[in-house]
Steps between C-alpha positions, in 0.01 A plus 500: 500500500784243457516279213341174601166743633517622131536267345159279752332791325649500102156427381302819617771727340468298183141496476325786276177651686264507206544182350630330814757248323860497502602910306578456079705787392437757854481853424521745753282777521619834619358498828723149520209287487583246204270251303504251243532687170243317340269597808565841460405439097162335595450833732613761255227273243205501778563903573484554101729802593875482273739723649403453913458203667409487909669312779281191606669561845516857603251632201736787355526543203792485254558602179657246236867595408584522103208448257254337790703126494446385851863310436609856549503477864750347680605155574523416862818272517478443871187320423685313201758357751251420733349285190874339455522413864130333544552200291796443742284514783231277295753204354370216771195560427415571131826485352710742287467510117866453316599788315677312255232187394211622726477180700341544827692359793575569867847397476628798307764736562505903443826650265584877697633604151259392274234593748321200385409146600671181383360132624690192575559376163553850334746618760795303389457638134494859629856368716666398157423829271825687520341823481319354830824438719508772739098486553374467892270197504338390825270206567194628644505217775834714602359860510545707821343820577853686400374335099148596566626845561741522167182415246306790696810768422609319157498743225195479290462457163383668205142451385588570172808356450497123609764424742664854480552645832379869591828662560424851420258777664347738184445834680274621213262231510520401896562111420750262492652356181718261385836545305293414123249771672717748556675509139136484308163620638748710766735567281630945594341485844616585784614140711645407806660139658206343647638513858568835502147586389327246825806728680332785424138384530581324837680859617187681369271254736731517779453872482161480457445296763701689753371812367131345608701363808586860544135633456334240709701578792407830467132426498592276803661790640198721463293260635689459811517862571040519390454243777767656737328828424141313612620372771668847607153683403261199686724557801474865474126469499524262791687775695263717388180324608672456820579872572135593403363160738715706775401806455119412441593282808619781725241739363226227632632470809542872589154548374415295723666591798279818420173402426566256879616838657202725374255184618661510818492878489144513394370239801665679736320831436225286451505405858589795623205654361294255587589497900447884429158443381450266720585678811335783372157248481561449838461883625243564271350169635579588883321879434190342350437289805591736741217737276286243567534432860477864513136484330395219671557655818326794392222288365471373800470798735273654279263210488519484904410881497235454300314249716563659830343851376136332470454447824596778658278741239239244647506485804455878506257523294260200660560694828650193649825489674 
C-alpha cells in the first residue's frame, strides 16, 4: 500500500476496537492485538481475575507481566506514530492544538526534532531559541508524503521520561528505554543500540516468515502431488471400468453368439423332428386308410353273401325253382 492509500485510511489503524475512539496509551497484547490501556483496565476490573486478562479480539488469554500492572505490557509505537501523523491529516478540518500555548489552529507547522507542533505565532519563538537552531520545522500546508513518511519512522519517545528518546533495547526486560532508563530502573542489564535490536527483530521475522514461506510451499507441494495422485487414481479407475465394460462387453456378446447358435441349433432339430414325425403321421395315416378300405371291402362282400344265401336255402326248400 503506498503512502497516500495509507494514509486515505490513518483513521482505522488509529481507532481502538473496544472503545472505538482514537487509541490513549496502545498496548499490545502478545498475540499483537493492542488496546487502549485503560480498556484493558476496565476488562481486567469486569473479569475480577488479577494476574490474566483475555484478548477482546482473538479471546486468548494472557497473563499480566510483573506484579499483574497491565502497564506491564508493551507499548505499541507504530500505533503512537500513527497518532503523531493523524492530526496532520486532520489540520483543515479540526485544527492542531500548539504544543507550546495549546491554541488550536489549522495554520500550524510540525518541528521533526522536537516531534511536536508549533502554530503560527509560536513558531517564530521556537526559530529564535538557540538551543532550537538546527531543528527541522515544516509548515503543514508544505508536507509531502516523503514528511508523512519521516513522523511514521521518527524515533519514539519515552513514556516515562518526557521528551527523552528510546535509544536503547533492554534484553532483560524486552522493551525499549531511554538513556535516564537505562542508567536507573535498567541500570546492570544487558542493552543494545535500538537499531540493532529492530535489526535483529526484523531478521528474526524475516526468518520467520520465510521459514513459514518455506513450510507453506511444502504444504502446497503436498497438495499438488494429493490431487495429482487423484487424478492419477480417478483415471486409473476410469481405465479400469473400461477394461471390465470390455470384457463384460465381449463376454455379452459371445454369450450371445451362443445362446443365437443353440436357438438356431435347437429349431433345426426341432424341424427335423417334426418333418420326421410328421412323415411318419403320414404312413401311419396312409396304413389306417388302406386298413380301412380293406374292411370296408370286406364288409361289403360279406354283407352281399349274406343276402344272396337266403334265397337259394329257399328256393330249395319251398320246392320252387
Amino acid at each position: 500500500m503506498d503512502i497516500k492509500a495509507f494514509l486515505d485510511n490513518i483513521h482505522e489503524h488509529a481507532c481502538c476496537s473496544v472503545c472505538m475512539t482514537r487509541f490513549t496509551n496502545p498496548k499490545q497484547l502478545p498475540c499483537l492485538h493492542s488496546f487502549c490501556l485503560h480498556c484493558l483496565q476496565r476488562i481486567q476490573q469486569t473479569s475480577g481475575i488479577r494476574n490474566t486478562i483475555s484478548c477482546p479480539e482473538c479471546r486468548q488469554n494472557f497473563r499480566i507481566p510483573g506484579n499483574g500492572d497491565l502497564n506491564a505490557f508493551p507499548t505499541n509505537f507504530r500505533i503512537n506514530s500513527l497518532l503523531d501523523a493523524l492530526p496532520v491529516t486532520e489540520c483543515n478540518t479540526i485544527g492542531i492544538k500548539c504544543g507550546n500555548c495549546e491554541k488550536t489552529s489549522a495554520e500550524s507547522a510540525y518541528c521533526f526534532t522536537c516531534c511536536s507542533f508549533w502554530c503560527d505565532d509560536c513558531l517564530p519563538l521556537h526559530n529564535r531559541i538557540k538551543t532550537f537552531k538546527e531543528h527541522h520545522a515544516l509548515a503543514l500546508k508544505d508536507f509531502r508524503d516523503e514528511d508523512f513518511e519521516t513522523i511514521l519512522r521518527q524515533p519514539t519517545l519515552c513514556g516515562k521520561h518526557e521528551k527523552k528518546k528510546q535509544k536503547f533495547f533492554c534484553q532483560v526486560c524486552n522493551i525499549a528505554i531511554c538513556n535516564a532508563c537505562a542508567l536507573t530502573d535498567h541500570d546492570g542489564h544487558a542493552k543494545i543500540v535500538l537499531e540493532d535490536a529492530a535489526k535483529e527483530r526484523k531478521s528474526r521475522v524475516n526468518a520467520a516468515i520465510e521459514l513459514k514461506k518455506r513450510r507453506a510451499l511444502e504444504k502446497m507441494t503436498r497438495i499438488a502431488k494429493i490431487d495429482e495422485n487423484c487424478i492419477s487414481l480417478q483415471e486409473h479407475a476410469a481405465g479400469v471400468k473400461r477394461d471390465v465394460q470390455q470384457f463384460a462387453d465381449t463376454c455379452i456378446a459371445a454369450i450371445e453368439a451362443q445362446k443365437n447358435h443353440i436357438f438356431d441349433e435347437v429349431e433345426n432339430d426341432v424341424r427335423e423332428a417334426l418333418q420326421l414325425l410328421g412323415e411318419e403321421r403320414l404312413k401311419i395315416e396312409e396304413v389306417k386308410k388302406q386298413e380301412a378300405e380293406i374292411e370296408n371291402d370286406f364288409k361289403a362282400k360279406h354283407k352281399l353273401s349274406n343276402h344272396a344265401a337266403p334265397r337259394f336255402f329257399g328256393q330249395n326248400s319251398s320246392g320252387k325253382g
